[in-house]
RODO-2510 file (C-alpha; in nm, 4 decimals, decimal comma):
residues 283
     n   res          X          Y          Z
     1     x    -6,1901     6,3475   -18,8529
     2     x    -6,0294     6,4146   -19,1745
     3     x    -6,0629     6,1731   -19,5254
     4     x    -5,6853     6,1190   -19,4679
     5     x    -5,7002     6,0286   -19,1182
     6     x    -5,9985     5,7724   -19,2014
     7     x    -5,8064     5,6529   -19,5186
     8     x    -5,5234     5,5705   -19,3064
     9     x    -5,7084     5,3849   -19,0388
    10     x    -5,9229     5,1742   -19,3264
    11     x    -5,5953     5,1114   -19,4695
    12     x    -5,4561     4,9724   -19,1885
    13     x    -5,7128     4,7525   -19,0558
    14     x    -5,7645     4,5843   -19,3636
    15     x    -5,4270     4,5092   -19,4025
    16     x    -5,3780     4,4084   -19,0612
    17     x    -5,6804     4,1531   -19,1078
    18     x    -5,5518     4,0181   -19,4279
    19     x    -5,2105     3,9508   -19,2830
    20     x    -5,4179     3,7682   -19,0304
    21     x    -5,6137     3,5585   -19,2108
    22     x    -5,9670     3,6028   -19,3023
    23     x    -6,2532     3,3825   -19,3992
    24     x    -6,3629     3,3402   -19,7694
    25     x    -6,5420     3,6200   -19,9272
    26     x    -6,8902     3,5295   -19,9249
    27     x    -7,1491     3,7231   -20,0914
    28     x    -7,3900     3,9713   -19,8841
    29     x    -7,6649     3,9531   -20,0338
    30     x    -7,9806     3,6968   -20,1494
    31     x    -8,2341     3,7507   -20,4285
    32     x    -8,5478     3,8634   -20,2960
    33     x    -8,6985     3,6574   -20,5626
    34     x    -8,5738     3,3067   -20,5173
    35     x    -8,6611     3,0788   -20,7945
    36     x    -8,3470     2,9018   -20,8905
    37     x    -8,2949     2,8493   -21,2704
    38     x    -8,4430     3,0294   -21,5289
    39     x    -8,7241     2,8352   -21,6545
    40     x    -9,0309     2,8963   -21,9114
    41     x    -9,3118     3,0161   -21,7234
    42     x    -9,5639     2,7929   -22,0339
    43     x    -9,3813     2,4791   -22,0047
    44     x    -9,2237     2,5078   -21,6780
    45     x    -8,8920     2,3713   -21,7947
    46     x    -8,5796     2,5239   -21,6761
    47     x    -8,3169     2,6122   -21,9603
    48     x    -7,9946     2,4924   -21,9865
    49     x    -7,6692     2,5265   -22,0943
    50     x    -7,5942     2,9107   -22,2779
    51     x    -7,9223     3,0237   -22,2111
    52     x    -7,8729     2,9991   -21,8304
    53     x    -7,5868     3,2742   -21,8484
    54     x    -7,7764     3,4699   -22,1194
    55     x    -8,1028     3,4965   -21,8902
    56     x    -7,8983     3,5270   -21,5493
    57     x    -7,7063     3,7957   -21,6285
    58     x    -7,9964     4,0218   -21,6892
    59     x    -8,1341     4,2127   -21,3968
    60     x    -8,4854     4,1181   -21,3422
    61     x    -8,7131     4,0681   -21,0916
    62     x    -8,8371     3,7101   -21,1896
    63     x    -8,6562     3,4335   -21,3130
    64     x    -8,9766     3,3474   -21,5206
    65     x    -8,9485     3,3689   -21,9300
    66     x    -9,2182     3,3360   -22,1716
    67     x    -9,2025     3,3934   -22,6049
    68     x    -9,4768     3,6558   -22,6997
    69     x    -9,7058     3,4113   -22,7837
    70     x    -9,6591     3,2228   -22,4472
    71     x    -9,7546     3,5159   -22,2658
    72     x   -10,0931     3,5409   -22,4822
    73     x   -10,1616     3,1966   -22,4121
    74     x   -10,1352     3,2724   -22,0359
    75     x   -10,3493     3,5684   -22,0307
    76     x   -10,1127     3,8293   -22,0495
    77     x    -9,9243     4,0488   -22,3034
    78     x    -9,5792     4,2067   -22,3553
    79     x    -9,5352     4,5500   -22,2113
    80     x    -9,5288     4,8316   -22,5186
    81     x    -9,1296     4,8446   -22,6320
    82     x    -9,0428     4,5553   -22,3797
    83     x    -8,6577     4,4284   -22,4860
    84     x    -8,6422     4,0475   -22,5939
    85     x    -8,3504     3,8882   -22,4978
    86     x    -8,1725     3,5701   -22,7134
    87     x    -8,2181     3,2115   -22,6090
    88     x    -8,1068     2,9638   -22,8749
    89     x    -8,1465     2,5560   -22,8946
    90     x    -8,0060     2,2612   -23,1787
    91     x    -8,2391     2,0970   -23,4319
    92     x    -8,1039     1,8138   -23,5355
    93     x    -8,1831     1,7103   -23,9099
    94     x    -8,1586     1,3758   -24,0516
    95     x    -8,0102     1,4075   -24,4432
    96     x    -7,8837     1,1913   -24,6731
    97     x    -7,5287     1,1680   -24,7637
    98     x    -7,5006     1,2828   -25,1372
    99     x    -7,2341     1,0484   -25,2086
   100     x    -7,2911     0,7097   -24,9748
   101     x    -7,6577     0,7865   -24,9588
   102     x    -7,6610     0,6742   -24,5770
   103     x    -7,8668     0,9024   -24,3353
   104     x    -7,6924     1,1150   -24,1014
   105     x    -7,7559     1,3381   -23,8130
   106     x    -7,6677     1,7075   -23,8921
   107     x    -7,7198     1,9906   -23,5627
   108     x    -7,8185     2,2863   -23,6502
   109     x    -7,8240     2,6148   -23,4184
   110     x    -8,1553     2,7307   -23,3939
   111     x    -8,2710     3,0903   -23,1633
   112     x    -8,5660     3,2461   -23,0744
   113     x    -8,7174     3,5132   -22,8377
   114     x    -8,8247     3,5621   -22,4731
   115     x    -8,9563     3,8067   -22,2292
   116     x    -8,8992     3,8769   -21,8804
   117     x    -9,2621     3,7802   -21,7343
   118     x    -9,2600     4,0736   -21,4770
   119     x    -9,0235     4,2929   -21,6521
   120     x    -9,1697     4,2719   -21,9776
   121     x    -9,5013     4,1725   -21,9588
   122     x    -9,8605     4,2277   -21,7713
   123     x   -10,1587     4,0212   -21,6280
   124     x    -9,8863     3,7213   -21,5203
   125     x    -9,8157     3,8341   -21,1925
   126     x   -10,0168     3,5760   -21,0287
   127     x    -9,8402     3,2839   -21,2152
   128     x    -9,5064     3,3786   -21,0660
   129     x    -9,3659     3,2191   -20,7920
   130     x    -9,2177     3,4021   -20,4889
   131     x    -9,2325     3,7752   -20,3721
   132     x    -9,4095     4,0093   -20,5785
   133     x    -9,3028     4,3325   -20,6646
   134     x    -9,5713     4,4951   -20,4613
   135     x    -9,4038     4,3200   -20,1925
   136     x    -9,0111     4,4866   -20,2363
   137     x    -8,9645     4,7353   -20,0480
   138     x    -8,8075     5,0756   -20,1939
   139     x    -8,4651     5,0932   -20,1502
   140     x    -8,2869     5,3915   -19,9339
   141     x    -7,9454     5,4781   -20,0103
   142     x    -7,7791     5,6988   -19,7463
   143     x    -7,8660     6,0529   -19,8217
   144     x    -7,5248     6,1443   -19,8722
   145     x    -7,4739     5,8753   -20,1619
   146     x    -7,8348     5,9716   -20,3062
   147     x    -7,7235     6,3262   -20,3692
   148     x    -7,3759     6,2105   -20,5256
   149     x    -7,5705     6,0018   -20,7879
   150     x    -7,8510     6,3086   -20,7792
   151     x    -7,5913     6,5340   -20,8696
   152     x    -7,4068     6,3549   -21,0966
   153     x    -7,6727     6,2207   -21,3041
   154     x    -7,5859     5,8646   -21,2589
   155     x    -7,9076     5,6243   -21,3280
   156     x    -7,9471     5,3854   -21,0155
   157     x    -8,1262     5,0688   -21,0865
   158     x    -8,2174     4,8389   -20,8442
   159     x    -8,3218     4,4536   -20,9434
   160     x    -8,1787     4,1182   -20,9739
   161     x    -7,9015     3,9525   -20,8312
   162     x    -7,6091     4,1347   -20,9696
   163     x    -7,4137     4,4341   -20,8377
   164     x    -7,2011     4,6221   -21,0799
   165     x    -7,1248     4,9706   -21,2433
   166     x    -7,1490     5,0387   -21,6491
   167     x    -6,9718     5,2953   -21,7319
   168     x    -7,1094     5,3088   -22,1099
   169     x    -7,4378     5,4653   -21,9084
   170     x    -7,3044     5,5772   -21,6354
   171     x    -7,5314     5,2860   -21,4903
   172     x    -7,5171     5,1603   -21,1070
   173     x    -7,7245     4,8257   -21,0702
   174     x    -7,7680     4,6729   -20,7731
   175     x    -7,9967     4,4306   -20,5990
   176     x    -8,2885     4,5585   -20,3719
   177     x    -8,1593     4,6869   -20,0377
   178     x    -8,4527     4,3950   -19,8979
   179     x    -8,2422     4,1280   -20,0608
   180     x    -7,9350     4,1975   -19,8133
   181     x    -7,7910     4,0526   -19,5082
   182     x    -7,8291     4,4143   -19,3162
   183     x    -7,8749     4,7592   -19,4377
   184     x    -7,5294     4,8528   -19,3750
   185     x    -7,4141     4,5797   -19,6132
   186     x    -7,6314     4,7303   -19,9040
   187     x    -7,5013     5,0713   -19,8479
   188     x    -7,0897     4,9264   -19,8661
   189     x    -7,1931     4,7513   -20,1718
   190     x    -7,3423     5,0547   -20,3074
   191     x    -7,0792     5,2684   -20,2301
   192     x    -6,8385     5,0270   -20,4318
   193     x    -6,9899     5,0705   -20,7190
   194     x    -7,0184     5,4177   -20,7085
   195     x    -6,6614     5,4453   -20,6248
   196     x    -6,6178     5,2885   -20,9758
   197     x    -6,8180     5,5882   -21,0986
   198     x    -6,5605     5,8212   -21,0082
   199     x    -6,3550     5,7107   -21,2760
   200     x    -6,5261     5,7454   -21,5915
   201     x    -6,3270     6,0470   -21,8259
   202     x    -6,5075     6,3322   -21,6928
   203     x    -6,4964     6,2678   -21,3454
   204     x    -6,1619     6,1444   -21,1788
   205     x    -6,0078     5,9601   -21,5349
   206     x    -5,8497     5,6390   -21,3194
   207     x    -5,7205     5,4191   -21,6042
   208     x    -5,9049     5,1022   -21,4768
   209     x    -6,2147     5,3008   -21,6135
   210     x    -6,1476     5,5102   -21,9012
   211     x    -5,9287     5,1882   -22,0387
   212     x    -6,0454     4,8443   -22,1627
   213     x    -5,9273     4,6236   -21,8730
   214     x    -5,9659     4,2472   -21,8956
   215     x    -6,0865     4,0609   -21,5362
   216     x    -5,7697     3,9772   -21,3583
   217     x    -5,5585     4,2368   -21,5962
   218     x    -5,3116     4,4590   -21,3567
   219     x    -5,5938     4,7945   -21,4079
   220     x    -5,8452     4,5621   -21,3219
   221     x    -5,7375     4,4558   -21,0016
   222     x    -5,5968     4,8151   -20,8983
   223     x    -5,9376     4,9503   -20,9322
   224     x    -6,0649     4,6858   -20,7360
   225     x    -5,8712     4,7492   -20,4745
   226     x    -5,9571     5,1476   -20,5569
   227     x    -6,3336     5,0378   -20,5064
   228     x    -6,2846     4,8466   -20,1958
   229     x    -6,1394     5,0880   -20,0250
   230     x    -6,2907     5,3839   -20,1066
   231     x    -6,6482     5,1557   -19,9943
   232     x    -6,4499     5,1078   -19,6613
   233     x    -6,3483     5,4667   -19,6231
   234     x    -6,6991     5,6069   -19,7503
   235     x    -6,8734     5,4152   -19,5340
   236     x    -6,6651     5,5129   -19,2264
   237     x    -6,6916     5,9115   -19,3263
   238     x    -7,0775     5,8811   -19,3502
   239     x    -7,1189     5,6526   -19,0347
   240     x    -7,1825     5,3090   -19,1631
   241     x    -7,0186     5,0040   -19,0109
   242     x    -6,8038     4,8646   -19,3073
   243     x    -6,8060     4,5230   -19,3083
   244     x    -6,4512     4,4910   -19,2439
   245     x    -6,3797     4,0850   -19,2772
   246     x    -6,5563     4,0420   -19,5877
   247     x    -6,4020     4,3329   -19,7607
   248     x    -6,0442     4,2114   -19,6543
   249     x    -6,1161     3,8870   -19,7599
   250     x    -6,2177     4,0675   -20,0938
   251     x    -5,9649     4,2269   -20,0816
   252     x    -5,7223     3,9446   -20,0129
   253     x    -5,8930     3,7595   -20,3245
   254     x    -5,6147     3,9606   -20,4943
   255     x    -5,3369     3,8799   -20,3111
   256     x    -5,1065     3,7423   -20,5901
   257     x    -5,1391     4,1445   -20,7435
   258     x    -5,0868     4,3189   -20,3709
   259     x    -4,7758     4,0647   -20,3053
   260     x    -4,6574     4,1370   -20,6400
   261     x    -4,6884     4,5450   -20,6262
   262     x    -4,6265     4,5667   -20,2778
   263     x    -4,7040     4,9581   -20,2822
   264     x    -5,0488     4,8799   -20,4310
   265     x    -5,2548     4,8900   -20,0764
   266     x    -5,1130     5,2679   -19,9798
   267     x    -5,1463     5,3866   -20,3644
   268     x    -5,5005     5,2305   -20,3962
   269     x    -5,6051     5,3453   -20,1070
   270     x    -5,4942     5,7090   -20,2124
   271     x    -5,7202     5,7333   -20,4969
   272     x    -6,0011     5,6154   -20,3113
   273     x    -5,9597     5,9090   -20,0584
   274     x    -5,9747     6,0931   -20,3599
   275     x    -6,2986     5,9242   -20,4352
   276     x    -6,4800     5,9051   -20,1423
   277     x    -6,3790     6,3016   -20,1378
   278     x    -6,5171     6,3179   -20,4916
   279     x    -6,8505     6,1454   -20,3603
   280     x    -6,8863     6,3737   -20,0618
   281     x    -6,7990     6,6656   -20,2336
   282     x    -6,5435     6,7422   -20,0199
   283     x    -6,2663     6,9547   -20,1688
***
């Protein structure tokens, strides 16, 4: 069966579900490494506030931070060249008042630096909680997406909780293939974000990629909907099982821009024929 054919039939059965009515987009995957919060591995404390975005948004296999002097204390040491990351806290300083002389309480934004205890350090393996790497299995894209990002020279990383594609490094991260629902669902997800690949200047040049486009912008959602699709239709030309109800319901997530460019589901779905054509190497 031909990409057009396929792209047609994705097309509409996602559109037929979200006219339907679909449940909530729910995510399809779990961290292999479940340890909630990200906490210091010396003191045990979780952190709070800014620090729990700065730390969770890094992909990393532990949720587990210590300073360079914490991991010392604990037996271990920072990796050679390992990457700190920010974390910052308030001081608060009692002064006196030049002119009423009365003591007050003045905050002041302090900062200082942590390392990942499993990506950036040694010998605390044993202090971690949860599955150790030794115990992830490698992950297996399909062989047709492994020769797309083989051929292409895009840098697959697999870790954390977070899927996404940066175009700056022509990165694809994405959890470990272990931390899904079902293999299947790992290779959709995957294929998403390498849809977004095809975008970048010197592949396909969609605007949503070679532009700065804020979340919820009108470029934004179109390659959304690009990505979706193209998952949908990648999956079905390299015999996966998309996972039809959660990407309509993904897909209906942007219903206010579809209902507003009512063309959007036929265009989108264009240039993610061209994509998944792009992947496959189709011509």
């Amino acid at each position: 069966m031909k990409t057009k054919e396929i792209q047609e039939q994705v097309t509409n059965k996602l559109t037929s579900l979200m006219n339907e009515g679909v449940n909530p987009f729910q995510q399809c995957w779990k961290g292999v490494r479940e340890n909630g919060m990200p906490y210091n591995l010396n003191s045990k404390r979780a952190y709070s506030g800014t620090n729990v975005a700065l730390l969770l948004l890094q992909a990393t296999p532990c949720n587990a931070w210590v300073t360079y002097k914490g991991a010392s204390e604990l037996g271990g040491n920072v990796k050679k060249g390992a990457k700190s990351t920010l974390v910052i806290y308030w001081k608060f300083l009692k002064i006196k008042d030049k002119e009423t002389k009365e003591e007050k309480t003045v905050p002041m934004l302090k900062s200082y630096r942590v390392f990942n205890a499993l990506r950036d350090c040694e010998g605390l393996e044993h202090l971690v909680e949860g599955m150790k790497p030794e115990d992830i299995l490698p992950s297996e894209p399909e062989t047709a997406l492994q020769d797309y990002v083989d051929r292409e020279g895009i840098t697959l990383s697999h870790g954390g909780n977070r899927a996404y594609y940066q175009p700056s490094k022509d990165l694809v991260q994405m959890p470990h293939e272990q931390a899904f629902f079902s293999r299947d669902q790992y290779q959709g997800v995957l294929a998403h974000e390498l849809i977004h690949s095809t975008g970048i200047e010197k592949r396909l040049n969609r605007k949503g990629l070679t532009e700065k486009a804020a979340f919820g912008s009108t470029s934004y959602a179109f390659e959304e909907l690009v990505a979706e699709f193209g998952a949908c239709i990648t999956c079905a030309m390299i015999a996966i099982e998309p996972d039809w109800n959660n990407s309509a319901a993904y897909l209906k997530g942007w219903s206010k821009k579809l209902t507003e460019n009512p063309n959007w589901a036929v265009s989108a779905s264009g240039q993610a024929g061209k994509a998944t054509n792009f992947i496959l190497g189709i011509a």
